[in-house]
N, C-alpha and C positions, 0 to 999 in steps of 0.2 A: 508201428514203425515210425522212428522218427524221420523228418526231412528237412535237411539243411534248409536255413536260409536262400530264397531265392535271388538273383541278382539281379540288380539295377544299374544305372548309368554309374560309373565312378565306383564301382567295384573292385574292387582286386584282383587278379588270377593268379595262383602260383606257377611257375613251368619248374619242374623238375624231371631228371632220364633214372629212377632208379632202377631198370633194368639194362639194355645194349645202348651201345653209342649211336647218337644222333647227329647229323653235321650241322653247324651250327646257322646256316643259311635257312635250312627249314624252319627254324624255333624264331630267326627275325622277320620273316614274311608272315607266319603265325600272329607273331604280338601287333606287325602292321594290321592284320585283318582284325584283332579281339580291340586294338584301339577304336578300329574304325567305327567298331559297336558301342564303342563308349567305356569299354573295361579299361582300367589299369592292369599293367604287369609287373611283378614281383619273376626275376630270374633265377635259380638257385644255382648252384657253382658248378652243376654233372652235365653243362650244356655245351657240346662240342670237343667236353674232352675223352677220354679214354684209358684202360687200362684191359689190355688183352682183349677178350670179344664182349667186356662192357663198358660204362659211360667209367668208371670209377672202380676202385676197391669196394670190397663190401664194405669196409668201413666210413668211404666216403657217401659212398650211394645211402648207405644208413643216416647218415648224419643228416646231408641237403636235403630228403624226406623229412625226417623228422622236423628241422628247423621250419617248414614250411606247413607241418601237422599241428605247431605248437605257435605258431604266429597270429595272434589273437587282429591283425587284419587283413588277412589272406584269406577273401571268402570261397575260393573253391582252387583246386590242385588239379593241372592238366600237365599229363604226363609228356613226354617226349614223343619216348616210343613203345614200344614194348618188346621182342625178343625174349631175353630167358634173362634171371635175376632177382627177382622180386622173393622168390620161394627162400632164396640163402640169406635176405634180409627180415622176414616177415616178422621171427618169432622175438625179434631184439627192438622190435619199435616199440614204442611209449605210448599211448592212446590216451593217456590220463588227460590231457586239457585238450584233444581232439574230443573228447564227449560232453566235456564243457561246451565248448564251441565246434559243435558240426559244421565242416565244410566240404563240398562236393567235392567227389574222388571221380576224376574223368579219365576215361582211358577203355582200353582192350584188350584181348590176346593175354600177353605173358602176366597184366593187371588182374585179369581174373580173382587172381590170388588177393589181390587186396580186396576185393570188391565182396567176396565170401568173407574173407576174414573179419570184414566189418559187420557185416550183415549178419551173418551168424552169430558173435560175439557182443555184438553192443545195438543190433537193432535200428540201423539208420542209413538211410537210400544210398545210394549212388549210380551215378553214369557209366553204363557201357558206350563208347564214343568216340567219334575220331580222336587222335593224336595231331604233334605237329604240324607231321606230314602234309595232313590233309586241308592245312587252311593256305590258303593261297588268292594272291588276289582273283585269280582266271576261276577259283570255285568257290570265293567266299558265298555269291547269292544261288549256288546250288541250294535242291531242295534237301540234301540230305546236311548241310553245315545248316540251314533254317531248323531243324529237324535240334541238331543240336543248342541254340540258339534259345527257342523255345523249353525246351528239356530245364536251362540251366536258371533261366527266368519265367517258370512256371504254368508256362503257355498251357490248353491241350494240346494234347498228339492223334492224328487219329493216321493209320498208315493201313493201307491195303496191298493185299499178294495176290498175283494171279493163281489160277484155278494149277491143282496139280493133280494125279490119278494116284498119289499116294497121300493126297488129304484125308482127315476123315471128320466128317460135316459136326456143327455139336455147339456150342455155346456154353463157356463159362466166365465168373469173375473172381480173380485173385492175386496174390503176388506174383509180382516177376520175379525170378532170379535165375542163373547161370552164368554162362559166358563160352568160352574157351575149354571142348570138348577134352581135349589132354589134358590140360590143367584140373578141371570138375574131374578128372578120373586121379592124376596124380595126388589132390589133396583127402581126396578118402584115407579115412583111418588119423586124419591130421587136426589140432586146434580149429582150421580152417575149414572144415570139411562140410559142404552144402548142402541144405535141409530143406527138401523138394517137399516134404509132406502138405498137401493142400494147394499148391505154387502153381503157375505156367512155368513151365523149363524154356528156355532157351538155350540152344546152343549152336556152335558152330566152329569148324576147323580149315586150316589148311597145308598141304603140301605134307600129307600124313600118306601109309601105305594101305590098303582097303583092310587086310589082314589085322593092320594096328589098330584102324577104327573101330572094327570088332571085339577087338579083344578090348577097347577102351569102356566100351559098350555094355558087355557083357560087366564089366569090373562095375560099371553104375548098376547096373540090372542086378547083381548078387548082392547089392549095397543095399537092393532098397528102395533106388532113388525113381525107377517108374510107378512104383507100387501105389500113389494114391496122387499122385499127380493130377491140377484139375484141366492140364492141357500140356501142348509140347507145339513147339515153335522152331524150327529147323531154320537156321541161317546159313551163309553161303558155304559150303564144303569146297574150298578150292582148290583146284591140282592138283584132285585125289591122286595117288599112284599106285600100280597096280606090280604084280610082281612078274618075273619071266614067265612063270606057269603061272594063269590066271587065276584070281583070287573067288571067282564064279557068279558075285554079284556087285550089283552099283551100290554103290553108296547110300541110295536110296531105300535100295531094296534091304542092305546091311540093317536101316535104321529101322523100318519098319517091318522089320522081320522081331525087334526087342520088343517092340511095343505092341503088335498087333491083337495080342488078345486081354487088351483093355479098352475101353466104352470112352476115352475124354478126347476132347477134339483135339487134330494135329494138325499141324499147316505147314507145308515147305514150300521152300523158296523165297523167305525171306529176306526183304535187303538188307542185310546187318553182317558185319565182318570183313575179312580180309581182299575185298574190294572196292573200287572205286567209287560207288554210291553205298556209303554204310551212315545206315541210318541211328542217331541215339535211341538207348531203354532207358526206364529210371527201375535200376534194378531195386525191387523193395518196394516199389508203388504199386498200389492195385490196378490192374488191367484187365478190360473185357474184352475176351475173345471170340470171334463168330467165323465159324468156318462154314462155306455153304459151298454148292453150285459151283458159284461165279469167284470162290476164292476167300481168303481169311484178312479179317481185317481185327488188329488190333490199338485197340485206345486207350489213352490213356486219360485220363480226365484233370482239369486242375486241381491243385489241393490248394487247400485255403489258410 
């Protein structure tokens, strides 16, 4: 696996929204907090504006990605936001002087897509990670933007989860990779499609129906994707929704009801996703995971 350059003071970031619209107040309170660290910011042209329920056309959202993929001083690309969009641009981007020049791919949710698509195609890390959104002066010294901070300039990581009764205790070391449970379902079968063999999984959703989940589930499980898994990692499922007749099980139970008759450790409750304290992954890094007792903790180690 290759891994980008790490960053230092007087770095570059690029901001680009190639999925939903972003306001553009969130993206200047962002570049205040990535100043304060010593980054520079590169803005691309999909910030603040709009076209129906995204930042841009697909033609534009195509392009501002790309000009920021193929900018030989842009050392790492932080999305806006995420939403839905990325899947109607993926298959028309250029990667040819992105694997020349690796730069971190930061983002979540509807990025998923890019973050496979990299990974699986051409072998080189990136960040599952806050957005925008989430930098702000009132949170920039939270521990979950530290969390990112470290991720993007090398640091370790080491991150612990409380105890849950649908863990299962167990120790392994391997890659990361996943993201965004609909998305990892929607790209099976596609260029993009996620290759859990040997891997920790990750994932995690929100504001999905318990029914969907299952059936999301179920479409990784005939794929494949629990089949030799060296762990699974459950991040936040948020506002699940259930249906007028009830769907009969938690969310919990939905997930470990796919995985249960395999031997590799799982962890739930992970801070990672569509809430407030979401922690960075370096998807594509090796990471050891120990699940015991008192709870799963995973690390990341620096690379050198």
């Amino acid at each position: 696996m290759i891994h980008p350059p790490f960053l230092k003071p007087g770095s570059i970031i690029g901001i680009t929204c190639p999925s939903s619209y972003i306001a553009p107040e969130k993206v200047t309170n962002c570049i205040d907090v990535l100043n304060r660290w010593g980054f520079m910011v590169k803005q691309g042209n999909t910030i603040g504006t709009n076209y129906h329920y995204f930042s841009g056309t697909d033609e534009e959202r195509l392009s501002d990605l790309q000009v920021l993929l193929d900018d030989p001083e842009v050392d790492a690309i932080l999305m806006g936001r995420g939403g839905y969009g990325m899947v109607r641009i993926i298959d028309d981007l250029d990667f040819t002087q992105f694997k020349k020049k690796p730069k971190w791919i930061c983002g979540f949710s509807d990025i998923t897509v890019l973050h496979n698509h990299i990974e699986q195609n051409f072998g080189i890390a990136t960040l599952h990670s806050p957005m925008c959104g989430a930098f702000k002066t009132e949170t920039e010294n939270e521990a979950y933007l530290k969390t990112f901070y470290a991720a993007i300039t090398g640091e370790s990581i080491y991150y612990h989860t409380p105890h849950s009764q649908y863990n299962r205790k167990g120790e392994s070391q391997a890659t990361l990779t996943g993201g965004n449970l609909s998305l990892l379902a929607h790209i099976v079968g596609s260029p993009s499609e996620i290759n859990t063999a040997g891997k920790i999984l990750f994932i995690e959703d929100i504001e999905e129906y318990l029914y969907k989940m299952d059936r999301m589930l179920l479409t990784l499980k005939r794929a494949g994707k629990f089949d030799n898994l060296k762990g699974l990692v459950v991040g936040y499922m948020t506002n699940m929704l259930d249906t007028e007749r009830p769907f009969g099980q938690t969310i919990e139970e939905i997930i470990w009801d796919k995985v249960k008759e395999y031997d590799y450790p799982i962890c739930f409750n992970f801070q990672c996703g569509h809430e407030d304290i979401n922690h960075t992954l370096t998807m594509g890094a090796m990471h050891t995971l120990k699940v015991t007792d008192n709870g799963g903790v995973l690390e990341l180690k620096r690379v050198l």
